[in-house]
Phi, psi and omega in degrees: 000311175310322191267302206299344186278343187294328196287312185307306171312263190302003141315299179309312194286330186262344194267340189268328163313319185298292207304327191282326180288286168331325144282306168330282215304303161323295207321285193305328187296313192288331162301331203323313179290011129275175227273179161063013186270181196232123179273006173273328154262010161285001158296316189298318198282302179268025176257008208249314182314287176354272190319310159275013167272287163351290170328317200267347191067022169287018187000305191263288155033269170294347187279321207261009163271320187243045172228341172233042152275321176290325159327284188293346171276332200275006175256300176272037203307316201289306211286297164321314175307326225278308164331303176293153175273110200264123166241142201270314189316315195280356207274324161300352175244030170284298174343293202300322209226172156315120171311320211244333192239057195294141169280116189275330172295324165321299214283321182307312165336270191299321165309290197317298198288342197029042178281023195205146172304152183284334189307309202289297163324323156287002181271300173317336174287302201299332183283322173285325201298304174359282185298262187348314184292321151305279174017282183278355169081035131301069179306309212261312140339294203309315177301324191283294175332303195289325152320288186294335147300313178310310168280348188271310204302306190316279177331296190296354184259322174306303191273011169288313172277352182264009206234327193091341180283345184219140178313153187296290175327295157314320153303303179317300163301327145262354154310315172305286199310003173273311195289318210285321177294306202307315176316295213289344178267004162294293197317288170342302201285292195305318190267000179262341194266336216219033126273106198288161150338291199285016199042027180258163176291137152252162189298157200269105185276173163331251124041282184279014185269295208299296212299341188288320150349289193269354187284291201315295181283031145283319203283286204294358138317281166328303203290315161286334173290330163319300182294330182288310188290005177281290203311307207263007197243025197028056162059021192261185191287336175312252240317311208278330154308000176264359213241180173252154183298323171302017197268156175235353183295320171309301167291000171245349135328296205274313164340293177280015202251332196306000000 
């Protein structure tokens, strides 16, 4: 009897949260067209519902929050930019860490704070959609998602240097490390879904063919942007600081090129 009232009690406790979030979340949304509103905090708002779905093991719940923050951001990309603070300093201290495995109390701070670049934000969305999608063993979702974001992300750095805001060099690299993580955690995932008790591989289905695909042409996308930050940095210890430390490509770029 104590446990079914404990359950009914936090059953109660998250629905009245979902409903209180859920009204903020109208409010702001029905504000939008005024003057002072903020799309950083209706991120915070509907990423905090997101985050108590997650709690709760709703996955898709939480997965259709932050697929229609990314929605309302790519209808309002301009406006919204024009709102962030592009910091160049942070888009180079990305380097330093994962791309794909974001310290999420750090992201909240600077969105809350509208304290982060759109580049960083939008590596942040795709990195919670991300997770969520493994979670649940959306091999193939994930890979589509991670294509796809991944190229938009490349592209926004490109006209980021054509633009003059972030170094050529600096772009390039983040750019491998975007195409290059997002691959490696298809890969990861396909080979964690297809691995058995006993610790064997099982063959390989439909399903785990498309994401190894679509991994595989990340990587070779990673590989060229790998070659370009070798060309622009002539192979010096820059290019390679720039790397994760295990990475071994560069230098067998330069080698063989020498």
């Amino acid at each position: 009897a104590f446990l079914t009232q404990l359950l009914e009690h936090v059953r109660n406790v998250f629905l009245r949260r979902c409903t209180s979030y859920e009204a903020e979340i109208k409010r702001l949304r029905e504000n939008a067209n005024l003057p002072g509103w903020s799309f950083c905090s209706y991120f915070a708002v509907r990423e905090g519902l997101a985050m108590l779905f997650e709690q709760f093991a709703h996955l898709d719940d939480a997965l259709r929050q932050y697929e229609q923050l990314a929605a309302f951001y790519e209808a309002h990309a301009k406006e919204i930019s024009a709102l962030l603070t592009v910091r160049h300093d942070g888009t180079a201290d990305a380097l330093k860490g994962e791309l794909l495995k974001p310290d999420v109390e750090a992201f909240r701070n600077q969105i809350i704070h509208t304290d982060i670049s759109t580049f960083e934000l939008r590596r942040y969305m795709l990195a919670r959609r991300l997770a969520l999608l493994l979670q649940q063993r959306r091999l193939s979702d994930a890979a589509i998602l991670a294509q796809s974001v991944t190229a938009d992300l490349v592209l926004e750095l490109q006209d980021c240097v054509q633009e003059g805001e972030v170094p050529a060099l600096v772009a390039r690299a983040l750019a491998y490390r975007l195409l290059r993580e997002a691959a490696t955690m298809c890969v990861s995932a396909c080979d964690d879904a297809r691995r058995g008790e006993d610790g064997i591989l099982k063959e390989v289905t439909v399903l785990h063919r498309r994401c190894y695909s679509l991994a595989g042409e990340m990587l070779q996308c990673a590989a060229h942007q790998l070659k370009t930050v070798a060309s622009l940095a002539a192979f010096t210890e820059d290019a390679r600081a720039l790397l994760p430390p295990h990475c071994s490509e560069l230098s067998t770029f330069s080698s063989a090129d020498a």
